[in-house]
MARROTI-445640 format. One record per atom (N, C-alpha, C): chain; residue number from 1; atom name; residue in three letters; x, y, z. Coordinates in steps of 0.05 Angstrom, whole numbers. Layout:
<pts>
+----+-----+----+-----+--------+--------+--------+
| ch |   i | at |  aa |   east |  north |     up |
+----+-----+----+-----+--------+--------+--------+
|  A | NUM | CA | ala |      X |      Y |      Z |
...
+----+-----+----+-----+--------+--------+--------+
</pts>
This chain:
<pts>
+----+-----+----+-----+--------+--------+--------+
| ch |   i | at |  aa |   east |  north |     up |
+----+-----+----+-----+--------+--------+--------+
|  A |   1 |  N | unk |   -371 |    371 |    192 |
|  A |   1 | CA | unk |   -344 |    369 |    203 |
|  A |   1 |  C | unk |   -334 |    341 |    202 |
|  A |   2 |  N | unk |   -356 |    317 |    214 |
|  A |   2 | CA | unk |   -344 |    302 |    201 |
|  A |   2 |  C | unk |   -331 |    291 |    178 |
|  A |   3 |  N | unk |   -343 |    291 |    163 |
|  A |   3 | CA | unk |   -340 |    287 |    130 |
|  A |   3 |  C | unk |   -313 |    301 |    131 |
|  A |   4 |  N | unk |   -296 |    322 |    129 |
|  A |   4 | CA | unk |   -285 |    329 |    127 |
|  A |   4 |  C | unk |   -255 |    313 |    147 |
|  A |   5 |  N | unk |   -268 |    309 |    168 |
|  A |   5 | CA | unk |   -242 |    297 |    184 |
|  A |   5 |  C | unk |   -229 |    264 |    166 |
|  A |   6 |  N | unk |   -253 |    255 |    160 |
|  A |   6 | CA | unk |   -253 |    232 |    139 |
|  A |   6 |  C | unk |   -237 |    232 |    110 |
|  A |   7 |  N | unk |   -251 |    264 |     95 |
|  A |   7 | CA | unk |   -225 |    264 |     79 |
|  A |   7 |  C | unk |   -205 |    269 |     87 |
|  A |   8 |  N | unk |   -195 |    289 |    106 |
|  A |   8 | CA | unk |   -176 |    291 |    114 |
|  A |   8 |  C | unk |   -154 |    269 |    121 |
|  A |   9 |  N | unk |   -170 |    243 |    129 |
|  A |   9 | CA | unk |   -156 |    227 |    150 |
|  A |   9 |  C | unk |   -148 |    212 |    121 |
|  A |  10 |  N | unk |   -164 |    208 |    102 |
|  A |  10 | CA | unk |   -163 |    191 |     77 |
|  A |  10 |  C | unk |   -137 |    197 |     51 |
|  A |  11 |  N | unk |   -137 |    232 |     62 |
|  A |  11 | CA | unk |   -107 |    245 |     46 |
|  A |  11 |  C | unk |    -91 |    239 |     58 |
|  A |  12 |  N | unk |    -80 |    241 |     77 |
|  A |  12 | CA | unk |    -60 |    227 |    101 |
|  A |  12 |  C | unk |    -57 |    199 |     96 |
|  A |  13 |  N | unk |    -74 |    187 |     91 |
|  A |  13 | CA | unk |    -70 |    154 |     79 |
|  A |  13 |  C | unk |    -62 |    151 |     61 |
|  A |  14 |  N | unk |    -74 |    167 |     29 |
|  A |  14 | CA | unk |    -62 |    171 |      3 |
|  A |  14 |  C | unk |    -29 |    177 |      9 |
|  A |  15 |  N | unk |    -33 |    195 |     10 |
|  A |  15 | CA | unk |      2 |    217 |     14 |
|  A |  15 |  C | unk |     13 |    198 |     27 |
|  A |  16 |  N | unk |     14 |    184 |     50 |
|  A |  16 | CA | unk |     33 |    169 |     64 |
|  A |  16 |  C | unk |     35 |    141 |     42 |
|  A |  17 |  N | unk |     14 |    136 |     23 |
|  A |  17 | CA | unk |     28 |    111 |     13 |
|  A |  17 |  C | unk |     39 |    121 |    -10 |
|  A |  18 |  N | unk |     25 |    133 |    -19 |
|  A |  18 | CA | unk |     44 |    150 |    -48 |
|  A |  18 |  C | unk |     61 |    155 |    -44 |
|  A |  19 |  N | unk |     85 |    162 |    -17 |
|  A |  19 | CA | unk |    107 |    178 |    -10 |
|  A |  19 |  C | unk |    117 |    145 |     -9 |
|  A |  20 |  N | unk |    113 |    132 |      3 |
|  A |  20 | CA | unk |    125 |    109 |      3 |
|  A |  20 |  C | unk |    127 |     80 |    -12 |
|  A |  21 |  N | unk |    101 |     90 |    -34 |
|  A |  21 | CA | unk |    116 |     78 |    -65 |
|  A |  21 |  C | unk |    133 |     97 |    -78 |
|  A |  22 |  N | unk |    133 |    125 |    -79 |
|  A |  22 | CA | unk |    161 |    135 |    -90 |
|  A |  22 |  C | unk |    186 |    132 |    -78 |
|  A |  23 |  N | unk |    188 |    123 |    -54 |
|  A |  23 | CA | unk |    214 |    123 |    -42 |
|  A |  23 |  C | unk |    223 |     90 |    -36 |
|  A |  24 |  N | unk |    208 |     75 |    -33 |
|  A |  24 | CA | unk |    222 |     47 |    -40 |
|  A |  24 |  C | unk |    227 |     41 |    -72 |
|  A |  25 |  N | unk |    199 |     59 |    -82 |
|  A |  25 | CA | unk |    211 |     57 |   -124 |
|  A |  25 |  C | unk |    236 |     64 |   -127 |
|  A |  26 |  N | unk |    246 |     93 |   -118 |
|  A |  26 | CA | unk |    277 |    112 |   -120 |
|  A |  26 |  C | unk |    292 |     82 |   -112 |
|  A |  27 |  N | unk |    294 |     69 |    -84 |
|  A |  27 | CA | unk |    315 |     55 |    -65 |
|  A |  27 |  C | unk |    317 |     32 |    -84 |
|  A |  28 |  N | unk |    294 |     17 |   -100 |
|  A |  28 | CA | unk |    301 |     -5 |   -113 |
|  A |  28 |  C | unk |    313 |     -1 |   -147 |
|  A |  29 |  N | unk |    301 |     29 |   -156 |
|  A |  29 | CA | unk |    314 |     33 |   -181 |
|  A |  29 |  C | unk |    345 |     38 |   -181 |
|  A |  30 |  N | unk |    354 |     59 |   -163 |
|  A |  30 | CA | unk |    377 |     62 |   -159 |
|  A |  30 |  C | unk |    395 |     33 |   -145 |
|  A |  31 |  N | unk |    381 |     17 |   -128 |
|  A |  31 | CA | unk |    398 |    -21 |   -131 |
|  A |  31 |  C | unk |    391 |    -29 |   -160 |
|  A |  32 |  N | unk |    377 |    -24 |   -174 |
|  A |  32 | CA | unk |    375 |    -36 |   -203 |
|  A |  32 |  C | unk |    395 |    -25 |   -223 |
|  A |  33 |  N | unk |    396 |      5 |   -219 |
|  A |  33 | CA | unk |    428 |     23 |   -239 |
|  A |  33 |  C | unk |    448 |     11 |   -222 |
|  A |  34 |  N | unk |    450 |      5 |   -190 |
|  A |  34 | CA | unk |    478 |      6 |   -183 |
|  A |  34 |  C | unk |    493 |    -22 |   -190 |
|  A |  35 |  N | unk |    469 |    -40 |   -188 |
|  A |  35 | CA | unk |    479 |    -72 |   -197 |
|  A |  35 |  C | unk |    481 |    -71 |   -227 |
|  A |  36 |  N | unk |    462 |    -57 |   -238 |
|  A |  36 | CA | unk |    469 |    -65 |   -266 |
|  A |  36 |  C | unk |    489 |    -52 |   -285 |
|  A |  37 |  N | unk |    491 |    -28 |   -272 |
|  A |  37 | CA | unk |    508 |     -8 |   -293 |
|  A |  37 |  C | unk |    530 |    -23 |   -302 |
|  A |  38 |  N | unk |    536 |    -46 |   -285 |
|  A |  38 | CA | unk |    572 |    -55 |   -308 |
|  A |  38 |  C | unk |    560 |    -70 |   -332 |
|  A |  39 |  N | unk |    538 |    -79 |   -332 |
|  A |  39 | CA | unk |    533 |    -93 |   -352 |
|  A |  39 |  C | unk |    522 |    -82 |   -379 |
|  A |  40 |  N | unk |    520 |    -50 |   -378 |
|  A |  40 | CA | unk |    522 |    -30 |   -399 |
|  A |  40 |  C | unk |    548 |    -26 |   -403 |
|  A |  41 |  N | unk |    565 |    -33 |   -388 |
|  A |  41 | CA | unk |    592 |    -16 |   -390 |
|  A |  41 |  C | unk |    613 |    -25 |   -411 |
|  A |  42 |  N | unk |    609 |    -43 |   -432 |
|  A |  42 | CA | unk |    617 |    -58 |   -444 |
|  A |  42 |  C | unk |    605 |    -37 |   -486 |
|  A |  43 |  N | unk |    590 |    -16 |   -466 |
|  A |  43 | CA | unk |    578 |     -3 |   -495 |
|  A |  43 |  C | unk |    598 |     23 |   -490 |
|  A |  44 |  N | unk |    600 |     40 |   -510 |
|  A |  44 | CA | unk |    612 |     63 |   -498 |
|  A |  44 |  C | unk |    600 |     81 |   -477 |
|  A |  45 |  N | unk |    612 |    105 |   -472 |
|  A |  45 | CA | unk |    605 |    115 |   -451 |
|  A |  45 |  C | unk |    573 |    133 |   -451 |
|  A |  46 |  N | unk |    577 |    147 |   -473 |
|  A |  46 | CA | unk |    552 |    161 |   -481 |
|  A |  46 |  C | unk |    531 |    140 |   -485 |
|  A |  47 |  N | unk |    533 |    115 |   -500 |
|  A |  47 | CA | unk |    508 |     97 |   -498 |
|  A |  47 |  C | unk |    504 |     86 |   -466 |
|  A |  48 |  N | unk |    514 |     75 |   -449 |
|  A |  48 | CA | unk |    518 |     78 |   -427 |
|  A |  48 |  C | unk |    495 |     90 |   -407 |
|  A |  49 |  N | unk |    509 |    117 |   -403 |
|  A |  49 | CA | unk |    502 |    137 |   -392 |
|  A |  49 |  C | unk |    469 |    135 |   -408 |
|  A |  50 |  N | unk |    458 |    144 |   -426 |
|  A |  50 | CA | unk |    434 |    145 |   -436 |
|  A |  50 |  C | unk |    418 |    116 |   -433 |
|  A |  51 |  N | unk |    424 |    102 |   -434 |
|  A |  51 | CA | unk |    413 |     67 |   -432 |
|  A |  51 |  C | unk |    406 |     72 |   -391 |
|  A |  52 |  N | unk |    424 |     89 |   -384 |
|  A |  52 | CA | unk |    415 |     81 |   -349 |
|  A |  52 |  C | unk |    396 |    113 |   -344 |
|  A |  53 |  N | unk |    393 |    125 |   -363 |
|  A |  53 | CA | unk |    380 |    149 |   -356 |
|  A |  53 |  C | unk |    351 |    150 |   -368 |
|  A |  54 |  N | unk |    351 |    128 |   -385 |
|  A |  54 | CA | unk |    318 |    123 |   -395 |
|  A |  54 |  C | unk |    313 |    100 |   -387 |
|  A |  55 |  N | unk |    319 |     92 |   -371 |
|  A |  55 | CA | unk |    312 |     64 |   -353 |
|  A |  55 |  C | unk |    302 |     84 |   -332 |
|  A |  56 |  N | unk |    322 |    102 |   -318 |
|  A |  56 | CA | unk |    309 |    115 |   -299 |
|  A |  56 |  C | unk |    291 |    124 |   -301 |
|  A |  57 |  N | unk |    290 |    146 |   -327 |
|  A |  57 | CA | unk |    263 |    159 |   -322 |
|  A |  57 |  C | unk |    236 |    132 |   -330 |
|  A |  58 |  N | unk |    244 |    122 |   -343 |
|  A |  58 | CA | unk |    223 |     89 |   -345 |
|  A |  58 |  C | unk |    204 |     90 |   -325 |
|  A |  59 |  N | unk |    229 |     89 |   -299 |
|  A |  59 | CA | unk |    227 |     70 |   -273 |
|  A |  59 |  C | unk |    208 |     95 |   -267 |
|  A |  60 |  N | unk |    206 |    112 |   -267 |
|  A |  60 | CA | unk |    199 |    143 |   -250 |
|  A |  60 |  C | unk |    169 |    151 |   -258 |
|  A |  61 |  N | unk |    164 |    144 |   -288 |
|  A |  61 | CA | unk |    138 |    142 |   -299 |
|  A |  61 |  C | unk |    126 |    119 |   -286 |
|  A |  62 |  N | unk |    135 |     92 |   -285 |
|  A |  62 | CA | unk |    122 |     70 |   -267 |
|  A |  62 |  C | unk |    115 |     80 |   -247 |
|  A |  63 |  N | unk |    123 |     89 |   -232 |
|  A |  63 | CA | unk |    122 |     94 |   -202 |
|  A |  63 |  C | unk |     90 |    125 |   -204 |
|  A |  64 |  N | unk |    101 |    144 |   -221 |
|  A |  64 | CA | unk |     81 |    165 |   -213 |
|  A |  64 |  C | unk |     49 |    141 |   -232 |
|  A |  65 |  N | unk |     51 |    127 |   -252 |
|  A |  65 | CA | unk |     32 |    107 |   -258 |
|  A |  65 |  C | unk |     15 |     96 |   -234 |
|  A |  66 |  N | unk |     20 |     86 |   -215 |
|  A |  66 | CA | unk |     21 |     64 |   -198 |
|  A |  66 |  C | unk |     11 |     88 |   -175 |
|  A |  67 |  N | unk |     20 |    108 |   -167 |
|  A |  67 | CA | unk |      4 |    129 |   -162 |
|  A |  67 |  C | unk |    -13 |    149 |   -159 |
|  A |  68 |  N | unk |    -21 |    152 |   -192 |
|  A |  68 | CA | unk |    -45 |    159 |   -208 |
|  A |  68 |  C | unk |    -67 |    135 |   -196 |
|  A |  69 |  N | unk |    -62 |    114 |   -209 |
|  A |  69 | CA | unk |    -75 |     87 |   -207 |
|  A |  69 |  C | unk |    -89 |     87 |   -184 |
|  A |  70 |  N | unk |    -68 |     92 |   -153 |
|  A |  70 | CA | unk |    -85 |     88 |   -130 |
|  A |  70 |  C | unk |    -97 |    108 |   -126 |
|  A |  71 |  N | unk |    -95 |    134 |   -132 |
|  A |  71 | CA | unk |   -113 |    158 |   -128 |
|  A |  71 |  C | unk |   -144 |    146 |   -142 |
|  A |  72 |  N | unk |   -144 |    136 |   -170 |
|  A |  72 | CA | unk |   -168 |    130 |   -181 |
|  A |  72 |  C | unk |   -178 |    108 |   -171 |
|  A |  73 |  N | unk |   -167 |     80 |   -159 |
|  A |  73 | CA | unk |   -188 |     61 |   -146 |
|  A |  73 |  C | unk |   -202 |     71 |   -118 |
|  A |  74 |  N | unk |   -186 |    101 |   -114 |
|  A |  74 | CA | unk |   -195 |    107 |    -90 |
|  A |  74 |  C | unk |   -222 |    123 |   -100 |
|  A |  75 |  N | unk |   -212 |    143 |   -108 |
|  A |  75 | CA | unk |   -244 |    154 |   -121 |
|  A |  75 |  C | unk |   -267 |    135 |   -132 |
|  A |  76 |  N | unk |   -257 |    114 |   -145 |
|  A |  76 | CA | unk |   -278 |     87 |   -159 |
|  A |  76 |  C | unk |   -289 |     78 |   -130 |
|  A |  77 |  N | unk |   -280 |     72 |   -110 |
|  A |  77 | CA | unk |   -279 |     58 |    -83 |
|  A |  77 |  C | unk |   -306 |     70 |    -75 |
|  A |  78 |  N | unk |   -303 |     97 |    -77 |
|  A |  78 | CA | unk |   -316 |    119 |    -57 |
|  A |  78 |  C | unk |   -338 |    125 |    -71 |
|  A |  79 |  N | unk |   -338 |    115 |    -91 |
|  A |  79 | CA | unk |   -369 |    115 |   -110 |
|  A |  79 |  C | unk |   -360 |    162 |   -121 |
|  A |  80 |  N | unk |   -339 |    165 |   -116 |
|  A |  80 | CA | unk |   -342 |    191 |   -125 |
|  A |  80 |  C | unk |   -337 |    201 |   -150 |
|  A |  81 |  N | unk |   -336 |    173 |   -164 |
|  A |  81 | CA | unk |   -332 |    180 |   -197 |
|  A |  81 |  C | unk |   -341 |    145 |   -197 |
|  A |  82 |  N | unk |   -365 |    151 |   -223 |
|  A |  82 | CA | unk |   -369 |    113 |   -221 |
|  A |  82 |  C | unk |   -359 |     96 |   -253 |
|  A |  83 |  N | unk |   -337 |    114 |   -259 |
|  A |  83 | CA | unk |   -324 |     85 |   -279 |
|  A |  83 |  C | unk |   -298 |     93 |   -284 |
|  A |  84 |  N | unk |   -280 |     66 |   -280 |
|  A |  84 | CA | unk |   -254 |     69 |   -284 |
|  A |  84 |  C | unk |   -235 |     90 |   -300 |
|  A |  85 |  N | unk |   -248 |     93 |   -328 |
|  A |  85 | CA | unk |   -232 |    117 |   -346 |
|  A |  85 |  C | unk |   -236 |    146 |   -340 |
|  A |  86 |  N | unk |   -264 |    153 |   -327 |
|  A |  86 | CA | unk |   -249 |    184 |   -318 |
|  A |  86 |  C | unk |   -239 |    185 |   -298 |
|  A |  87 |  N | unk |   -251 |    165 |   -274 |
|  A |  87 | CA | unk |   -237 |    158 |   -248 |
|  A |  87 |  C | unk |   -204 |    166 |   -258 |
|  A |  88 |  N | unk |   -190 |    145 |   -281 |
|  A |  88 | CA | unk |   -163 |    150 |   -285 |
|  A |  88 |  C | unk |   -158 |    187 |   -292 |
|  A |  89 |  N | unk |   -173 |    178 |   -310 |
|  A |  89 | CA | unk |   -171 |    214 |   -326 |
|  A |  89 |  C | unk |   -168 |    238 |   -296 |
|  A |  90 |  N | unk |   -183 |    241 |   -279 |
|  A |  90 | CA | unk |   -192 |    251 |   -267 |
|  A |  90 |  C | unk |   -169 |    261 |   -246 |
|  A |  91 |  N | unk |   -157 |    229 |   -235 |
|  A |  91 | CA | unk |   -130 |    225 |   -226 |
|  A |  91 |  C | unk |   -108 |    234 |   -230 |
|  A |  92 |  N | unk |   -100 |    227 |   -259 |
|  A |  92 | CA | unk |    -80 |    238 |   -265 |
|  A |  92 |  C | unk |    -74 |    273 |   -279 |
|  A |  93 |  N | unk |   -107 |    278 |   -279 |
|  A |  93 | CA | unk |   -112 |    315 |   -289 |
|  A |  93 |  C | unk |   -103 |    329 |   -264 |
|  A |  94 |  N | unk |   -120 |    307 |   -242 |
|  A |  94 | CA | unk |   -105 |    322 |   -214 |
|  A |  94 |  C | unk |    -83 |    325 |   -202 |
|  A |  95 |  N | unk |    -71 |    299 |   -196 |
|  A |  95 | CA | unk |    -37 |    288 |   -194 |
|  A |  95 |  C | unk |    -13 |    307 |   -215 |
|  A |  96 |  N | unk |    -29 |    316 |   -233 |
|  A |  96 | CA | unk |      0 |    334 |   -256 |
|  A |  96 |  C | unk |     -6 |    358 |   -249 |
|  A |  97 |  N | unk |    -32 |    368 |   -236 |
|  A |  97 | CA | unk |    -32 |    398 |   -234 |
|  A |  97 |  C | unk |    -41 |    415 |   -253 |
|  A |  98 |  N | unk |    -57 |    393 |   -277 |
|  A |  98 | CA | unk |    -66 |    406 |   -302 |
|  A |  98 |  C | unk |    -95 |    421 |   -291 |
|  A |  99 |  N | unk |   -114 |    401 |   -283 |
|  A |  99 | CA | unk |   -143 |    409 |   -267 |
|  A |  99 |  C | unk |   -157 |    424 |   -290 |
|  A | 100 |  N | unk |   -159 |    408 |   -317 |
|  A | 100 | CA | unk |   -185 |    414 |   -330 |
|  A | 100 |  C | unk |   -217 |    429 |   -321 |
|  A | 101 |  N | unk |   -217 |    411 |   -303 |
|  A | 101 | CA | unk |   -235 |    421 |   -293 |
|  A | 101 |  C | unk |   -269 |    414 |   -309 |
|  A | 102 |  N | unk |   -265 |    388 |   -328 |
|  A | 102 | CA | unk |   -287 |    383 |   -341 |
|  A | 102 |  C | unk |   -297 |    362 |   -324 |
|  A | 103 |  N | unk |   -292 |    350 |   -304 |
|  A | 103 | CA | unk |   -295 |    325 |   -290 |
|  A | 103 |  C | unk |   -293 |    343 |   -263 |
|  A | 104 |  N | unk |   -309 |    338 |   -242 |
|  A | 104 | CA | unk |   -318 |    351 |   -220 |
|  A | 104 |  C | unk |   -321 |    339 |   -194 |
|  A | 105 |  N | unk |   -308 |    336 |   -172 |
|  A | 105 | CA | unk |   -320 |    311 |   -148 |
|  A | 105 |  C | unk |   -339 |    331 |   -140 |
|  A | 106 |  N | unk |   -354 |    313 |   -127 |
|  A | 106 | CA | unk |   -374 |    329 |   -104 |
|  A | 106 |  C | unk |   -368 |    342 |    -77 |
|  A | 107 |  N | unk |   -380 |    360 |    -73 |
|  A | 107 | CA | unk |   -368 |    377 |    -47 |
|  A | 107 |  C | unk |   -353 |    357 |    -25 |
|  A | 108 |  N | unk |   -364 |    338 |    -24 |
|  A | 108 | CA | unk |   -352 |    323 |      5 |
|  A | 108 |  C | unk |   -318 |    313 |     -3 |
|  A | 109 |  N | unk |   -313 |    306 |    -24 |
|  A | 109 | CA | unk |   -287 |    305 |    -38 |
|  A | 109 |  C | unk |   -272 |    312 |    -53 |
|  A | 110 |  N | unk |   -272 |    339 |    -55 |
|  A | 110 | CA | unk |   -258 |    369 |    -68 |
|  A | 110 |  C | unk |   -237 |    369 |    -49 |
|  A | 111 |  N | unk |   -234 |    363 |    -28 |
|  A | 111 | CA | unk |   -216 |    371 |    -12 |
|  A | 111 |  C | unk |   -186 |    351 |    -11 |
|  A | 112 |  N | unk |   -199 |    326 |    -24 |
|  A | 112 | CA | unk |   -184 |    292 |    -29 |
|  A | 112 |  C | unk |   -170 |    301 |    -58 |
|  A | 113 |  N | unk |   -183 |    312 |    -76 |
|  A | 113 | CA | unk |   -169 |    322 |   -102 |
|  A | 113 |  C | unk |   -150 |    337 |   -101 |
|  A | 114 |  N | unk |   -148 |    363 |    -85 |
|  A | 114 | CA | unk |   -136 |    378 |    -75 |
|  A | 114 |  C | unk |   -103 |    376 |    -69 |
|  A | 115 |  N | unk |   -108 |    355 |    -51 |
|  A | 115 | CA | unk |    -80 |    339 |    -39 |
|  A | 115 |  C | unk |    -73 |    322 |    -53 |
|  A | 116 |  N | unk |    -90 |    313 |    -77 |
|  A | 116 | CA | unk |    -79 |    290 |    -91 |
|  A | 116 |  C | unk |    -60 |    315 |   -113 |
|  A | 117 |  N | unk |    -70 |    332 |   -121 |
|  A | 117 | CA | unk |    -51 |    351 |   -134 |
|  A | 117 |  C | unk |    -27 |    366 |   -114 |
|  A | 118 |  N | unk |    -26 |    374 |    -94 |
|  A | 118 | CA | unk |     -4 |    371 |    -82 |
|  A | 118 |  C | unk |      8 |    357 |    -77 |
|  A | 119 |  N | unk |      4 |    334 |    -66 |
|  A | 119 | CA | unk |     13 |    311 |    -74 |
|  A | 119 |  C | unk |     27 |    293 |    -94 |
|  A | 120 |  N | unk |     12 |    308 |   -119 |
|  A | 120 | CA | unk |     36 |    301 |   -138 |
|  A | 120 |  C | unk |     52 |    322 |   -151 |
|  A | 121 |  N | unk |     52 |    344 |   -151 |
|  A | 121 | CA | unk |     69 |    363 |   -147 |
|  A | 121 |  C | unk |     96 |    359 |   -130 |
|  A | 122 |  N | unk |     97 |    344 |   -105 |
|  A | 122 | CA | unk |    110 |    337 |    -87 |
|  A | 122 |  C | unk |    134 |    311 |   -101 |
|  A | 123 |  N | unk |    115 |    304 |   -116 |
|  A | 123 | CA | unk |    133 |    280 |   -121 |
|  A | 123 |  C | unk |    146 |    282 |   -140 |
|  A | 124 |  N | unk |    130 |    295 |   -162 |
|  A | 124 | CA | unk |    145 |    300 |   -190 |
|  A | 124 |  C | unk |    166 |    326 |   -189 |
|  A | 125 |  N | unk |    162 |    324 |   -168 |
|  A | 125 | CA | unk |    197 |    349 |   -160 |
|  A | 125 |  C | unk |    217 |    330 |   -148 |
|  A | 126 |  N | unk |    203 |    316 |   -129 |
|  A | 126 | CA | unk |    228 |    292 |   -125 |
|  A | 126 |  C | unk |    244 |    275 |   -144 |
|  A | 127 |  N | unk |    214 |    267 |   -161 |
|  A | 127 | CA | unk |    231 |    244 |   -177 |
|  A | 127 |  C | unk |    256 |    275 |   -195 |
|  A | 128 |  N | unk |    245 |    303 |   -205 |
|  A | 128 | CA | unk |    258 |    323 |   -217 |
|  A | 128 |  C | unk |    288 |    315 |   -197 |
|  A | 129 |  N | unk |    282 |    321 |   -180 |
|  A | 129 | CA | unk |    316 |    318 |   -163 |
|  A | 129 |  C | unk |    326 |    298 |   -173 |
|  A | 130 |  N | unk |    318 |    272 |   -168 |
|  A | 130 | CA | unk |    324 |    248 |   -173 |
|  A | 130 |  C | unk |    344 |    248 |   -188 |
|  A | 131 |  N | unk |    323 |    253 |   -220 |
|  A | 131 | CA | unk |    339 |    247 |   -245 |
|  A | 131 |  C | unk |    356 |    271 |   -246 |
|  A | 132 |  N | unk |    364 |    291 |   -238 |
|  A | 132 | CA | unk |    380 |    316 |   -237 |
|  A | 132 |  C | unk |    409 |    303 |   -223 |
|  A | 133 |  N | unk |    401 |    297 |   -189 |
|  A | 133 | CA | unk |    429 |    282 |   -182 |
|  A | 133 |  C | unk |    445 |    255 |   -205 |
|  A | 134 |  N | unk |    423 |    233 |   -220 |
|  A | 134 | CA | unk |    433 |    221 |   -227 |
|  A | 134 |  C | unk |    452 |    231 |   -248 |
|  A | 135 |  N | unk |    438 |    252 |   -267 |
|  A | 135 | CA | unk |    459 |    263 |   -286 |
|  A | 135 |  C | unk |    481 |    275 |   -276 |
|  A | 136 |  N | unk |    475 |    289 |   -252 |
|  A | 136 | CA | unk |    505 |    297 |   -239 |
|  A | 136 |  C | unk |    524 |    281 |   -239 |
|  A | 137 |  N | unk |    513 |    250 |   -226 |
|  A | 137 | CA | unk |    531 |    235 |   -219 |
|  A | 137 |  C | unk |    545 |    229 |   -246 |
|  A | 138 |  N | unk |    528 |    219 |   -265 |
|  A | 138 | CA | unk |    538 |    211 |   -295 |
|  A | 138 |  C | unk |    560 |    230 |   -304 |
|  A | 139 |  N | unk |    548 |    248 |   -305 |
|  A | 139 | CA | unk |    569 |    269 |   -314 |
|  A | 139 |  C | unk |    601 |    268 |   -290 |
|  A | 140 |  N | unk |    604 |    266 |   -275 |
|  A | 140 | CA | unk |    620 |    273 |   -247 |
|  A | 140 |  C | unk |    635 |    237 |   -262 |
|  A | 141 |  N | unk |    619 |    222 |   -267 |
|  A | 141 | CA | unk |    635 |    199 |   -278 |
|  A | 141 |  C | unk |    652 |    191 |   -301 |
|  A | 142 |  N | unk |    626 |    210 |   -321 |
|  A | 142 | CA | unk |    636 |    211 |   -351 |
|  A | 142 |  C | unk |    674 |    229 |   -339 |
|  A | 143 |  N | unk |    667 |    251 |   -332 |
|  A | 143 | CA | unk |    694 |    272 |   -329 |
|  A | 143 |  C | unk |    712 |    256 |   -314 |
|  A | 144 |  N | unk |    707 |    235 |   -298 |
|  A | 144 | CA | unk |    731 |    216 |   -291 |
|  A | 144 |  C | unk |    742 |    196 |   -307 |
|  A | 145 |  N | unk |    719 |    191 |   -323 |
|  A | 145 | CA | unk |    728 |    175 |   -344 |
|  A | 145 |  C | unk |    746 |    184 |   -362 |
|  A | 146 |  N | unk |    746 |    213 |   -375 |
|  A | 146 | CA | unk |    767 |    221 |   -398 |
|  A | 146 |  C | unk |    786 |    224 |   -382 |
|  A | 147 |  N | unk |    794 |    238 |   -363 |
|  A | 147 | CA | unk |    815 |    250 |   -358 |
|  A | 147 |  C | unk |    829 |    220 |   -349 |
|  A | 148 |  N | unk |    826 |    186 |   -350 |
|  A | 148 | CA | unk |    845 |    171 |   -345 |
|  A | 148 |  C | unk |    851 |    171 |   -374 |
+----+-----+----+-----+--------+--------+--------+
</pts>
């Protein structure tokens, strides 16, 4: 039971910083489109619009990167995978929800993988909203733009 309260307490650590590198990443990408967008605005509108929508998703791959990343120094940490490249592999099979399943933790940390795949399930629907509102917005802009 202990062991288990440990992972437990250790997903709650993950998830709380993973949730809060995706949400200061969203708060500083969106100050990065809102300051910069005039300085695209000098291209037309369709280049524009696409120049701030693959920056976003850019920004959105960094962020779920940098989240993979800490899932695997955590497993490397914990001696529960002992070398960096499946550590990564491992991470991000879990984090996408693919779960090959050729790479295996040991019983005491099956339960840390687990949440690291809900966990990113969680997010890669957020950043999904994300880039969904932004096109709204684009679009809601582009349509103000013709009709002057």
């Amino acid at each position: 039971m202990h062991g288990l309260i440990l992972t437990l307490v250790l997903a709650t650590i993950m998830m709380t910083w993973t949730v809060a590198i995706h949400f200061f990443g969203i708060v500083f990408l969106l100050r990065l489109l809102s300051r910069h967008s005039h300085r695209v605005a000098q291209f037309s509108e369709v280049i524009r619009q696409v120049s701030l929508l693959i920056f976003a998703v850019l920004g959105i791959i960094a962020l779920h990167t940098v989240e993979i990343w800490s899932y695997a120094a955590v497993y490397l940490g914990l001696g529960a995978i002992s070398e960096f490249e499946p550590a990564l592999y491992f991470s991000t099979v879990s984090f996408t929800t693919i779960g090959y399943g050729d790479i295996v933790l040991g019983p005491q940390w099956r339960i840390l993988s687990a949440i690291e795949g809900a966990n990113g399930l969680i997010l890669f629907g957020w950043s999904t909203a994300f880039l969904i509102s932004m096109m709204s917005r684009l679009r809601t802009l582009e349509h103000d733009w013709l009709e002057r």
